[in-house]
DOKEDREN-747918 format. One line per 3 residues: number of its first residue (from 1); their letters; for each residue x, y, z of N, C-alpha, C. Coordinates in steps of 0.02 Angstrom, whole numbers, plus 50000, padded with zeros to 5 digits. Last residue first. Layout:
N
NUM) a) X,Y,Z,X,Y,Z,X,Y,Z ~ ...
//
This chain:
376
376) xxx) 50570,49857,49042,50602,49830,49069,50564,49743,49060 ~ 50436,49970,49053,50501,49951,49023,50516,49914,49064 ~ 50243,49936,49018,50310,49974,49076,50388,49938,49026
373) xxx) 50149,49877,48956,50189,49949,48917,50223,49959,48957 ~ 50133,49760,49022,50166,49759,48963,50174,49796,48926 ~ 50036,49797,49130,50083,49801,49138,50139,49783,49090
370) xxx) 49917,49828,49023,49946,49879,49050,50016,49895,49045 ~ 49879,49725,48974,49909,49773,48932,49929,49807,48976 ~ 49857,49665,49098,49919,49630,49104,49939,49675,49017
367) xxx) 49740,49717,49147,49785,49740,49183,49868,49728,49144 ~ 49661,49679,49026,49674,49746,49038,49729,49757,49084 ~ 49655,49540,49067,49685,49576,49030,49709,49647,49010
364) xxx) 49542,49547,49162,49628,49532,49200,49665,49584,49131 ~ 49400,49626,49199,49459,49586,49149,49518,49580,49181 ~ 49325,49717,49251,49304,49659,49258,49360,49590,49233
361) xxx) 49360,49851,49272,49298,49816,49316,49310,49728,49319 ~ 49521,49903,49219,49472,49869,49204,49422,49836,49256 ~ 49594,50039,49261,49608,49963,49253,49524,49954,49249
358) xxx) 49646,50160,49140,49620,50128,49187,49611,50087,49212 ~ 49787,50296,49124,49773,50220,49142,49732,50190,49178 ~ 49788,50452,49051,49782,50417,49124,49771,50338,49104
355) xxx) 49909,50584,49030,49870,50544,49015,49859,50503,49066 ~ 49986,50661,49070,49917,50700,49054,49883,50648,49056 ~ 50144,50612,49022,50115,50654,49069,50042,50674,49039
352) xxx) 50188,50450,49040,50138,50484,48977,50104,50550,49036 ~ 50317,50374,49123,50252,50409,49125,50228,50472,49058 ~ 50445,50369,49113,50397,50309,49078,50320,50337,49075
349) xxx) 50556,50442,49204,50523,50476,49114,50454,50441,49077 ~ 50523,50388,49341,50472,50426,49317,50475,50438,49241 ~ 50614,50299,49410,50627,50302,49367,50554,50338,49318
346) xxx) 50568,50253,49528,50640,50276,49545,50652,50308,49478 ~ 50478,50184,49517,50435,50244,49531,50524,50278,49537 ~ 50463,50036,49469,50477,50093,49400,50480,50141,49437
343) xxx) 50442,49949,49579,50497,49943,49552,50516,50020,49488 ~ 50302,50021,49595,50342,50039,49654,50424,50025,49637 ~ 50225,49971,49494,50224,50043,49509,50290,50065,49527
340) xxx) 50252,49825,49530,50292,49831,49453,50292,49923,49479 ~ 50183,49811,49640,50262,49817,49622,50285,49821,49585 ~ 50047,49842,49588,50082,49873,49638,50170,49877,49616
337) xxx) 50025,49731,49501,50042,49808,49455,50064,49844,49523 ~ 50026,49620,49558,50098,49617,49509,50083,49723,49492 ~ 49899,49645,49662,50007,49661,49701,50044,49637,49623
334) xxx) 49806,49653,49608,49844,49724,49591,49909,49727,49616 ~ 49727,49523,49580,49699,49567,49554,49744,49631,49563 ~ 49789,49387,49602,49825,49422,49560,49796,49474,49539
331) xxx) 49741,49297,49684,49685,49333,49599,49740,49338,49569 ~ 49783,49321,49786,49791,49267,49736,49777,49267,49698 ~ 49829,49438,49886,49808,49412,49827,49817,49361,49758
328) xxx) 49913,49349,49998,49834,49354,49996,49810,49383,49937 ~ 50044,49373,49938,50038,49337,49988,49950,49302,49995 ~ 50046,49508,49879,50047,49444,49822,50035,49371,49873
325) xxx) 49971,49618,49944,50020,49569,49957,50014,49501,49902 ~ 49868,49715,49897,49950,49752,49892,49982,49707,49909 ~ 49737,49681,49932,49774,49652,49868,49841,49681,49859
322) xxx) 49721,49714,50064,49734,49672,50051,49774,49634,49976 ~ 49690,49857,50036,49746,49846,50070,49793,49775,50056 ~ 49570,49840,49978,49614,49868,49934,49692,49865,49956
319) xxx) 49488,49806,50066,49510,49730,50005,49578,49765,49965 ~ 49410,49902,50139,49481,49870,50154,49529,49824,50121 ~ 49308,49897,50050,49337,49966,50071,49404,49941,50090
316) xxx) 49303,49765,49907,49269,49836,49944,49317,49883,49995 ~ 49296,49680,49758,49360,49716,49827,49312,49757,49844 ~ 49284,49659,49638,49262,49608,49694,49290,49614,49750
313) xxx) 49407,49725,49565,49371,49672,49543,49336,49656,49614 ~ 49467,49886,49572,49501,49809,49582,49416,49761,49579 ~ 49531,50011,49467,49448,50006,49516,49461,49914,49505
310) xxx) 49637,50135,49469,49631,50058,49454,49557,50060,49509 ~ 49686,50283,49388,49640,50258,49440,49622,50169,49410 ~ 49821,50383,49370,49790,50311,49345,49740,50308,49403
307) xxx) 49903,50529,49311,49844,50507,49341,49832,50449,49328 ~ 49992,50667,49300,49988,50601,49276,49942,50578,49330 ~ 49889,50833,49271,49930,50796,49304,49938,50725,49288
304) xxx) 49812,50930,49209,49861,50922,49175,49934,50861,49225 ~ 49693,50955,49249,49761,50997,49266,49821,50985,49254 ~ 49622,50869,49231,49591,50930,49206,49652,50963,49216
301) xxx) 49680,50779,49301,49669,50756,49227,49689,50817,49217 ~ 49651,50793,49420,49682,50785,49397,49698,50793,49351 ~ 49484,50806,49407,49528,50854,49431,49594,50842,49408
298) xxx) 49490,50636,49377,49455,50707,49311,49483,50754,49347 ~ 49508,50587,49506,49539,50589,49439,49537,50623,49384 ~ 49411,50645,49587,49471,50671,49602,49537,50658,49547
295) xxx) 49282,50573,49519,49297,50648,49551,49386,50671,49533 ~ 49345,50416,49561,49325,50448,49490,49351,50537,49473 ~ 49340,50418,49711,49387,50422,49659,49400,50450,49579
292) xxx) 49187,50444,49709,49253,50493,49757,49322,50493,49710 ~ 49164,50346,49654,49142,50401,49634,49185,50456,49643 ~ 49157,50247,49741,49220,50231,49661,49218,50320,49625
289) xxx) 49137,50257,49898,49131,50237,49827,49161,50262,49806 ~ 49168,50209,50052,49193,50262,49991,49189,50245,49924 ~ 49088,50119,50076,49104,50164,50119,49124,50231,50097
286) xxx) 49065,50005,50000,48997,50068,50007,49030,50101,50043 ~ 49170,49948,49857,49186,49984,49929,49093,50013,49927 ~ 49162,49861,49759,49104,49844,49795,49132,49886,49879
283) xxx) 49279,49878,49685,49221,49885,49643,49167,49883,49703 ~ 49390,49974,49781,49355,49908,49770,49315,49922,49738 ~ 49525,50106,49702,49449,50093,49748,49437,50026,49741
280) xxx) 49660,50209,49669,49626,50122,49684,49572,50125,49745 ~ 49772,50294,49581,49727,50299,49643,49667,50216,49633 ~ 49907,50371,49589,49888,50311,49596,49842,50289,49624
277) xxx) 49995,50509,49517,49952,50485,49564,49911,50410,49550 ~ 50147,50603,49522,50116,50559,49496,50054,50517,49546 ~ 50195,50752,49540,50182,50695,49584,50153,50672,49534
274) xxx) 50218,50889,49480,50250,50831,49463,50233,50768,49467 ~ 50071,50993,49456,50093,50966,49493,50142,50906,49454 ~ 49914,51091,49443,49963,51066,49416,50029,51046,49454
271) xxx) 49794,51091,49573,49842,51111,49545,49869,51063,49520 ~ 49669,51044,49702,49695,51007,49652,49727,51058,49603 ~ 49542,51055,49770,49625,51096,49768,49684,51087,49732
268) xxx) 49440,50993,49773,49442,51079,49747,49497,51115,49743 ~ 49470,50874,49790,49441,50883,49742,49455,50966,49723 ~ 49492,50877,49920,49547,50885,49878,49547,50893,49808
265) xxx) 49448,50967,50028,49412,50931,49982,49472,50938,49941 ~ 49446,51095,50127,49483,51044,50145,49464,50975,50106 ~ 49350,51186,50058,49433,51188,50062,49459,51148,50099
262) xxx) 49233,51116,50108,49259,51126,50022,49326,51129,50018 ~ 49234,51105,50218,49208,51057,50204,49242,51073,50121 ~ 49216,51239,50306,49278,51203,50277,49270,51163,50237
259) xxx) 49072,51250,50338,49107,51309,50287,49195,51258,50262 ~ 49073,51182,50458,49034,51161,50400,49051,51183,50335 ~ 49204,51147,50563,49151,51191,50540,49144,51181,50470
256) xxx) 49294,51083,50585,49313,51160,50595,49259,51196,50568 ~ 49282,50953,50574,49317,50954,50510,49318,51054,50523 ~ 49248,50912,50678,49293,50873,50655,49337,50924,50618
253) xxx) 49082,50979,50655,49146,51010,50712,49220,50985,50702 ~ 49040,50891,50561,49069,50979,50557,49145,50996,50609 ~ 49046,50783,50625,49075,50779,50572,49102,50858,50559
250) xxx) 48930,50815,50727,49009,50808,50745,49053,50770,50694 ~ 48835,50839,50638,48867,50885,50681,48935,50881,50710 ~ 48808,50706,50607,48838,50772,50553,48853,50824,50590
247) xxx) 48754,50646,50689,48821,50627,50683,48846,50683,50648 ~ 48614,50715,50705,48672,50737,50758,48761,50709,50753 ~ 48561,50673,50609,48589,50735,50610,48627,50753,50664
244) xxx) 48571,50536,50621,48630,50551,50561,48626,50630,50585 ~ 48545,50424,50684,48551,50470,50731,48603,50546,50681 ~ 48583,50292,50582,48553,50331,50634,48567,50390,50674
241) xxx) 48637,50347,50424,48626,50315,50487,48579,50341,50542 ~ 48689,50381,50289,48604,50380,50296,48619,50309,50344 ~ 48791,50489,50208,48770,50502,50272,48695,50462,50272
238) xxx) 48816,50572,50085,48818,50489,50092,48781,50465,50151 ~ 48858,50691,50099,48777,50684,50081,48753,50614,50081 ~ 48987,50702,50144,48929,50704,50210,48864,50698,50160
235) xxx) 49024,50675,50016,49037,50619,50057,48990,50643,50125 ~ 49017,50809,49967,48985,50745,49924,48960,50704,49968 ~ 49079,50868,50064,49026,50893,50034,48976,50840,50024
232) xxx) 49231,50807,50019,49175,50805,50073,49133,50822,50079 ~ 49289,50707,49908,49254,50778,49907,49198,50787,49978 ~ 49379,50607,49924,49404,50681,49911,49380,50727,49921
229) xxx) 49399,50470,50028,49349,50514,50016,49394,50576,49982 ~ 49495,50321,49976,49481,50379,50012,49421,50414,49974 ~ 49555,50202,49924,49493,50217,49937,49473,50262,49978
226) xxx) 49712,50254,49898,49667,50197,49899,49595,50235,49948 ~ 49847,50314,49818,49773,50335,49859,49743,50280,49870 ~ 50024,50334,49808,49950,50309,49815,49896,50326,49854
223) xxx) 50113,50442,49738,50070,50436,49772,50004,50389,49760 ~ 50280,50510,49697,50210,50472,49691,50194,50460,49742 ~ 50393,50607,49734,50405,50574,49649,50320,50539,49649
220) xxx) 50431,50698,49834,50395,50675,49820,50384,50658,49754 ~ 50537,50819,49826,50553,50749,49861,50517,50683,49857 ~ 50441,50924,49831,50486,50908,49782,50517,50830,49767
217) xxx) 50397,50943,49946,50353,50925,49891,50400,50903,49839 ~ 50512,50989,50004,50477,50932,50050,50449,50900,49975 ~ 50520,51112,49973,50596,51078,49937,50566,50974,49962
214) xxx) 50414,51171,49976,50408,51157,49909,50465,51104,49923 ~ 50323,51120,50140,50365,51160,50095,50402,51142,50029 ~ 50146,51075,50135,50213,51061,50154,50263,51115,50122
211) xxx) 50028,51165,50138,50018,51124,50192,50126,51092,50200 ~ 50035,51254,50038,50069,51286,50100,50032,51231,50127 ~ 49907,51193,49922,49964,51247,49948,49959,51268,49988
208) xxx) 49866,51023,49912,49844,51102,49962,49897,51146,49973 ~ 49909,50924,49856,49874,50968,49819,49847,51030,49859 ~ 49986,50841,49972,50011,50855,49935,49975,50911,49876
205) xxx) 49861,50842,50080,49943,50869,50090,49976,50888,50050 ~ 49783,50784,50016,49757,50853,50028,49827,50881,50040 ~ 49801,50645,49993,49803,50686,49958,49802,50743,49957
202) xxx) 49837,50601,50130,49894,50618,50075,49873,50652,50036 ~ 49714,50600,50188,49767,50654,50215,49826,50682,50168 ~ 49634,50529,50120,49609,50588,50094,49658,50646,50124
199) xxx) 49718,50430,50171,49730,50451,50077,49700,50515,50076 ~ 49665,50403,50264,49729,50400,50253,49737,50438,50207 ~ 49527,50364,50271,49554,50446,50301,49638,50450,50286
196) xxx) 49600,50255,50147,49530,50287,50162,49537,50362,50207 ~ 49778,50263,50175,49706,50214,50157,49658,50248,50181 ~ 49903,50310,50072,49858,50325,50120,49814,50291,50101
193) xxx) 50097,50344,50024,50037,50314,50011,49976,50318,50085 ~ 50221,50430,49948,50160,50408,49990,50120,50383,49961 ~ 50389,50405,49911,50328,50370,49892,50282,50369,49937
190) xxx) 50548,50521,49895,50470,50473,49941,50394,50456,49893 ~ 50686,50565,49945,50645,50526,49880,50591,50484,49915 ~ 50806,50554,50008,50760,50600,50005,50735,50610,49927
187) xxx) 50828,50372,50073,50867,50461,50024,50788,50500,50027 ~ 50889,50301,50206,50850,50326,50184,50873,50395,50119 ~ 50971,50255,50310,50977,50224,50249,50935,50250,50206
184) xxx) 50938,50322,50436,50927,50273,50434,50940,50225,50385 ~ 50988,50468,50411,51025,50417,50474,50998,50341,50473 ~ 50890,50497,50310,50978,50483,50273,50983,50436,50351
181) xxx) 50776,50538,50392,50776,50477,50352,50839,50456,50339 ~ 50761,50682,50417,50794,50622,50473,50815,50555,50431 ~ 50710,50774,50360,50768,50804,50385,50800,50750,50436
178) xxx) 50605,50697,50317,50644,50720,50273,50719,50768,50281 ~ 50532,50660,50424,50581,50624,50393,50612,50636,50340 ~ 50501,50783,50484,50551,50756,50516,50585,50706,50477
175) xxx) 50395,50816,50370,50459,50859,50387,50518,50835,50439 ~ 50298,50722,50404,50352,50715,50341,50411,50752,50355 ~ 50261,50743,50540,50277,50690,50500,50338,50673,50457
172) xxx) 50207,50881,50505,50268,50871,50568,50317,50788,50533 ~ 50079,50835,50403,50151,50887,50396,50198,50881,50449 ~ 50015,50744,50517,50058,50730,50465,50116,50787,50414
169) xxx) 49997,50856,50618,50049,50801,50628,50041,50789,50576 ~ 49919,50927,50528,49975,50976,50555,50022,50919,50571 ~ 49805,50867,50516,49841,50870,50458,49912,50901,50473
166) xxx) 49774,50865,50661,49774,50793,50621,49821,50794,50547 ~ 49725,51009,50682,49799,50969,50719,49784,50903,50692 ~ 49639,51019,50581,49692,51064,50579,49743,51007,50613
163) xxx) 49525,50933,50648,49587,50927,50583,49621,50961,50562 ~ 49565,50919,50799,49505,50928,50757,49547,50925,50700 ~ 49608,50800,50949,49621,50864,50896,49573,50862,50844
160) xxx) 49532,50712,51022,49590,50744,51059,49595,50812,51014 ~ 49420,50652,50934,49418,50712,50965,49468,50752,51019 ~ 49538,50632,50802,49476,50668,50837,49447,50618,50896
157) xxx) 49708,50607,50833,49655,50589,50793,49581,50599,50827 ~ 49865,50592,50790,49814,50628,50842,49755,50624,50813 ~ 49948,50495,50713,49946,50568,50698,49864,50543,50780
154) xxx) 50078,50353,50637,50018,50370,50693,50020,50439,50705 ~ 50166,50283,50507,50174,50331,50552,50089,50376,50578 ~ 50273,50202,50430,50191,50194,50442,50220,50239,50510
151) xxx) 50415,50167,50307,50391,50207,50357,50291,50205,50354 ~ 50515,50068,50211,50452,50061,50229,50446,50102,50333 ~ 50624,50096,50100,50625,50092,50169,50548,50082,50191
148) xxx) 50649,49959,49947,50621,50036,49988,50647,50038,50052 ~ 50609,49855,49848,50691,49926,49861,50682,49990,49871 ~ 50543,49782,49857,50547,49810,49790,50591,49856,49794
145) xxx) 50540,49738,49979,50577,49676,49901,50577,49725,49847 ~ 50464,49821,50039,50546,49800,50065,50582,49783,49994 ~ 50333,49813,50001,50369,49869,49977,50442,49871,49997
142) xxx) 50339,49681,50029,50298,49699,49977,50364,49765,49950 ~ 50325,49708,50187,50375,49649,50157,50372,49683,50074 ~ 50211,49762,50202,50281,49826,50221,50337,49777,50174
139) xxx) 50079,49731,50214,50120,49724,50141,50189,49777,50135 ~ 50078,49721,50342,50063,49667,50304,50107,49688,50260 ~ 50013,49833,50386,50086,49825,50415,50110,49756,50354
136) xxx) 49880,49880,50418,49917,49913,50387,49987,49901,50379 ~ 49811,49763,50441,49782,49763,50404,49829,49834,50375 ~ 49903,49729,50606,49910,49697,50530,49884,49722,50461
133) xxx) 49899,49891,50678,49867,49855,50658,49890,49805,50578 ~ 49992,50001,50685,50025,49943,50711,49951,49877,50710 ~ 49945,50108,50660,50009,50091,50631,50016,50032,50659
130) xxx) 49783,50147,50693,49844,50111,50714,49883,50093,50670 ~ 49595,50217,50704,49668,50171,50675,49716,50176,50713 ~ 49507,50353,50742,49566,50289,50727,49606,50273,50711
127) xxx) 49455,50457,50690,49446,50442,50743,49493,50381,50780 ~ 49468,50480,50529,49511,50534,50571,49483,50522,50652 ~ 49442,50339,50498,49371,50381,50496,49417,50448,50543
124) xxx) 49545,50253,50492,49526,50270,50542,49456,50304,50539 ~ 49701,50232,50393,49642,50267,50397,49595,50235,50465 ~ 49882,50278,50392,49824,50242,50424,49737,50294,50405
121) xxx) 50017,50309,50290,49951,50346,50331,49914,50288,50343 ~ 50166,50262,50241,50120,50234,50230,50082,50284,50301 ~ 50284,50310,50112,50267,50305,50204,50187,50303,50194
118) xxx) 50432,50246,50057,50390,50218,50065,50341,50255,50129 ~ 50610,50306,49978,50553,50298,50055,50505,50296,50025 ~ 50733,50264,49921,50693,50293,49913,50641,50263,49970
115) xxx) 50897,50205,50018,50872,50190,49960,50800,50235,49969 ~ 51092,50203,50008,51032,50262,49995,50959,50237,49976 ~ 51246,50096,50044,51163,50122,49999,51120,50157,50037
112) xxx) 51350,50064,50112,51355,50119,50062,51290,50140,50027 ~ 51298,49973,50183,51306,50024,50224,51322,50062,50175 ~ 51129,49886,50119,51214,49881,50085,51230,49962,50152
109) xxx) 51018,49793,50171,51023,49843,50128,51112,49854,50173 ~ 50938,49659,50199,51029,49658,50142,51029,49732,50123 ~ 50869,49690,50283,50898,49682,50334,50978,49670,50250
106) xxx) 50773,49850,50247,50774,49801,50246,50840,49770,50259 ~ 50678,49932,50388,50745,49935,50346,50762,49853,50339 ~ 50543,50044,50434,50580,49961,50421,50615,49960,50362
103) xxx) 50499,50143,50573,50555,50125,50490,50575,50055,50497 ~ 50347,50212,50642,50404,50153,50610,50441,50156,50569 ~ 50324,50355,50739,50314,50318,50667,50356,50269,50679
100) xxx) 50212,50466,50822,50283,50408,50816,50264,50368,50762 ~ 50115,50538,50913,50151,50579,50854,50233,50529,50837 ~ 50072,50495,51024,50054,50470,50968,50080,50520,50938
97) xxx) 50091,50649,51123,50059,50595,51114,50020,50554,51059 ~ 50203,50778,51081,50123,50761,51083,50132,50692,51090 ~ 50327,50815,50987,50325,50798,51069,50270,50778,51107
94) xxx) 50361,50689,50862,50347,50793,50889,50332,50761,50976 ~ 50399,50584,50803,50418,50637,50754,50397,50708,50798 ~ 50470,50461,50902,50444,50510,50914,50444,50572,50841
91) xxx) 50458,50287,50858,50519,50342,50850,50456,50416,50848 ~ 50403,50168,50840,50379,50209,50891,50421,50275,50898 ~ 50563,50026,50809,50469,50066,50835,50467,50114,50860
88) xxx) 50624,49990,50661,50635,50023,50731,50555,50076,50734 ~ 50665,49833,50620,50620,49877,50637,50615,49935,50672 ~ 50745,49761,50476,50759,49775,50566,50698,49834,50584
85) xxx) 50670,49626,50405,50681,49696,50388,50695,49713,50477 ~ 50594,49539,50344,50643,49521,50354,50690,49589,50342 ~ 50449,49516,50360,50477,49576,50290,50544,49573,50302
82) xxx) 50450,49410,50439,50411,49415,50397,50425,49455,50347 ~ 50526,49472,50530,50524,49421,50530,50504,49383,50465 ~ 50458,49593,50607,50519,49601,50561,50558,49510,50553
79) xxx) 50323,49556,50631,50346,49596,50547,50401,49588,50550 ~ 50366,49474,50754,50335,49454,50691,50347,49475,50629 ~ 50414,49559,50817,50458,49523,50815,50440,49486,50748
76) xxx) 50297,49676,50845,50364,49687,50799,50407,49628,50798 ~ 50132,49600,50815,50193,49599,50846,50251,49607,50789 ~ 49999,49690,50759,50057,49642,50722,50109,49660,50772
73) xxx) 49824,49662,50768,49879,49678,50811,49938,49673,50758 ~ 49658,49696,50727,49720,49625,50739,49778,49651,50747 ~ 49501,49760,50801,49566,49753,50767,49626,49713,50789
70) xxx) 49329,49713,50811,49406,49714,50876,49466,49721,50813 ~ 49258,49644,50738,49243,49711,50763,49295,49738,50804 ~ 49269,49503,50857,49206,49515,50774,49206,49608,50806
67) xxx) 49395,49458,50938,49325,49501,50923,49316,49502,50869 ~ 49551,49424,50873,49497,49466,50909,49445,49462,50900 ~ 49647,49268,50856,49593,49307,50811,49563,49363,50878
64) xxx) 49822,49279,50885,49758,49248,50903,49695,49306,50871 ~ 49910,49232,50739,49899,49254,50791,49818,49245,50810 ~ 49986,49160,50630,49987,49133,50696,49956,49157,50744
61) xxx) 50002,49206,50494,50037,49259,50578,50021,49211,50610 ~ 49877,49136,50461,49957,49162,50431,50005,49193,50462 ~ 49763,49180,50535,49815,49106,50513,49884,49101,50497
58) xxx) 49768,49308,50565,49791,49279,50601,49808,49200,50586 ~ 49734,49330,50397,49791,49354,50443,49831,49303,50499 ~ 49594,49266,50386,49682,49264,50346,49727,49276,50384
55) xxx) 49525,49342,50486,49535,49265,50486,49589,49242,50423 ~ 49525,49466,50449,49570,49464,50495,49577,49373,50487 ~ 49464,49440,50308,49551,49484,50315,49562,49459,50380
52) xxx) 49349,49420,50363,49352,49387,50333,49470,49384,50309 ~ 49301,49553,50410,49315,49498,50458,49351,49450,50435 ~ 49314,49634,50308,49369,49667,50364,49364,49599,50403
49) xxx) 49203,49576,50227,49265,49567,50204,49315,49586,50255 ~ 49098,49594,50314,49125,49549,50311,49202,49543,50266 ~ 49108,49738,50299,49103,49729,50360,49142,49641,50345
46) xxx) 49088,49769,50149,49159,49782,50156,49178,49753,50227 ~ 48961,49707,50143,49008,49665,50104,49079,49690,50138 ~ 48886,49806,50222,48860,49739,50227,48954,49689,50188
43) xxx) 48854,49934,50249,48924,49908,50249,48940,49857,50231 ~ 48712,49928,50300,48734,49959,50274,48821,49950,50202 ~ 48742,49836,50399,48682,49806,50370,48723,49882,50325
40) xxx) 48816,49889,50507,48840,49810,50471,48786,49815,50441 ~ 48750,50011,50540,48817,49992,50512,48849,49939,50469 ~ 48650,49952,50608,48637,49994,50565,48682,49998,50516
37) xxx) 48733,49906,50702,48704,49842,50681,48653,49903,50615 ~ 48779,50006,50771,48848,49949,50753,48787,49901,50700 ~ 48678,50099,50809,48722,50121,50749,48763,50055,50726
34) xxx) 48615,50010,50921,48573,50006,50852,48618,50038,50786 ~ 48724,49987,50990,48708,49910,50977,48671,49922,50912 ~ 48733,50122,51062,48805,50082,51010,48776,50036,50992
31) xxx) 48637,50130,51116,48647,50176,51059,48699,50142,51021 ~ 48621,50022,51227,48585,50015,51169,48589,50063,51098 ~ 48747,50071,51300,48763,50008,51235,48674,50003,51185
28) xxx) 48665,50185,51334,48749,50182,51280,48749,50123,51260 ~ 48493,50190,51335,48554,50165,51356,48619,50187,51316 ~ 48419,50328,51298,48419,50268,51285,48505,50255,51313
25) xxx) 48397,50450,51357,48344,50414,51349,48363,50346,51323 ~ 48533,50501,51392,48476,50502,51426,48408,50467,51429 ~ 48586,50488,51270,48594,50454,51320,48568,50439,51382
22) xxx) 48519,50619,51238,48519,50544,51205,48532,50493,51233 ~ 48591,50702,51296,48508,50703,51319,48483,50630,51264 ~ 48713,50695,51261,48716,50649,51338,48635,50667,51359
19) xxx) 48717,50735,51134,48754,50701,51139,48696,50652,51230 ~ 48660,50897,51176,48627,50848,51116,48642,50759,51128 ~ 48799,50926,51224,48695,50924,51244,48667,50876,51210
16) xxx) 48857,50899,51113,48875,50874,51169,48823,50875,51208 ~ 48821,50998,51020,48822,50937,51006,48830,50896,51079 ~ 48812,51130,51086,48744,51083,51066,48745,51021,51053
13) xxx) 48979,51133,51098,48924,51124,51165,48858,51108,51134 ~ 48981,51171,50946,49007,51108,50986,48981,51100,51066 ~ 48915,51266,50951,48865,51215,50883,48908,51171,50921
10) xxx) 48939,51373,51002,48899,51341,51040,48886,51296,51006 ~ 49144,51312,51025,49091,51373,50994,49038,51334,51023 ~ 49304,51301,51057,49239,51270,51054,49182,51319,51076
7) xxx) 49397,51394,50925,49392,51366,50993,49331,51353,51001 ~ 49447,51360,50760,49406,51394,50811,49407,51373,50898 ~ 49559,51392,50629,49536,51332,50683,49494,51386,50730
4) xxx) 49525,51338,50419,49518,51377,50496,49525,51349,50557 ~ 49696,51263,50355,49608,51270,50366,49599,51327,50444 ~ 49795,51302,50292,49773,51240,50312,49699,51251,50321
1) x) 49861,51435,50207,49824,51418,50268,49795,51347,50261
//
């Protein structure tokens, strides 16, 4: 079972009372003006760093900057231009609205070649995002050069659906491309990966029995995480905004009620398992601290699964996206160990099963022992 689903009960009509007798007393933009600026003072480093990403971007793209707070776009003529890869948009995986993904195929792949899949989740706070925002599309080039297909694929997202139907399209997701991918050049061999609600989707997908079917799970050789939440419990105790008990209400309701909150924690579901896991926080994320990650690595561990958690230097919640392009990380703080991951992941014996790899707070060196135990 995925999780419970309920039909709207009175704790979701109180919220909604609750909701428009607030509104009642204070304006909507004055409610949005004191959470957005409660928010940025909170968020303080990862807020400017998301601004600070888009003013890269659109230099580098050419494109025109949005809003302070507005997300940056990526025209398909652009990515496939840029990852020099044929694109095909918006391909329906179920019959719902927004249930469509991308495949980008790179443009020297051979008509006799097969090559291993790439699919990339959006994070959002399960209220958002976009497959088609730069800040998730960027480093598709990245995973092209290293001899992939690169799939990003958009799911229903609260309050149209609660998280049953959020985790249900990404299971629909996979299961189409695993019974679709070969027509595109694709083998049935996949690399996920997920950012922040992204990751906490991958991960739960893959450590929650009966969310996919075994011959699906199987198919699955690794997984990146990047700065996701695992333990929700934990993560609603983070909670210190305005208007926080009534946001926690419609965090419950999100998530099917307050009682789910554990079994939909990936922290608690966590089994022995093939998948190899890759998990990466910013030293300076406040959105999802390092903790979350930490958590979900010791589960791991504890179960006997391969496990690395890299914690990146002077990176906060979105920085983690950013350092996957050797393009914008200049540090060199994780796109050489990204692609070195993503060049070895065809080839798993290299992995020390149990054991885990950390990267270092503060050193390069650590990274570069690392990447000088891989073969080759």
């Amino acid at each position: 079972m995925i999780c419970k689903r309920h039909t709207p009960t009175l704790q979701s009509t109180t919220v909604l009372v609750l909701f428009f007798l607030l509104l009642s007393y204070i304006s909507l933009e004055n409610a949005a003006s004191i959470l957005s600026r409660k928010l940025e003072e909170q968020f303080a480093f990862s807020f400017w760093e998301n601004e600070r990403m888009k003013d890269e971007f659109a230099r580098f793209f050419g494109l025109k900057r949005p809003e302070t707070g507005k997300p940056l776009f990526m025209p398909p003529p652009i990515l496939a231009d840029y990852a020099e890869a044929l694109v095909y948009k918006d391909i329906p995986y179920g019959k719902k609205k927004g249930q469509t993904l991308d495949i980008l195929v790179p443009l020297r792949l051979r008509s006799d070649e097969k090559l291993p899949v790439f699919v990339f989740v959006h994070g959002g706070t399960w209220i958002g995002g976009s497959k088609d925002e730069v800040l998730y599309s960027h480093f598709a080039r990245e995973v092209l050069k290293a001899g992939y297909l690169f799939v990003s694929l958009d799911y229903r997202v609260y309050p149209k659906v609660r998280f049953s139907g959020i985790l249900g399209d990404i299971r629909q997701a996979l299961l189409w491309l695993f019974a679709h991918i070969e027509e595109y050049g694709g083998r049935k061999k996949f690399v996920l990966c997920g950012h922040s609600a992204g990751a906490h989707l991958v991960a739960l997908a893959t450590v929650q029995h009966g969310v996919l079917p075994e011959d699906v799970l199987r198919s699955i050789t690794q997984v990146f995480l990047l700065s996701g939440p695992y333990d929700l419990p934990a993560y609603d105790e983070t909670l210190d905004i305005p208007f926080k008990n009534l946001i926690r209400q419609v965090f419950f309701d999100l998530f099917e009620g307050r009682n789910n909150l554990r079994e939909l924690s990936p922290v608690f579901q966590v089994e022995h398992t093939h998948i190899s896991y890759v998990l990466v926080v910013g030293e300076r994320d406040e959105i999802t601290p390092r903790e979350q990650s930490e958590k979900l690595l010791a589960k791991l561990l504890e179960k006997h699964n391969t496990a690395f958690l890299f914690v990146v230097p002077n990176v906060g919640h979105g920085g983690t996206l950013f350092v996957l392009n050797p393009d914008f990380d200049r540090e060199g703080a994780f796109a050489p160990i990204f692609r070195t991951l993503l060049e070895q992941s065809a080839e798993t014996s290299w992995y020390n099963r149990g054991e885990s790899w950390r990267g270092s707070t503060g050193t390069g060196t650590s990274y570069c022992h690392f990447l000088s135990s891989l073969p080759g």
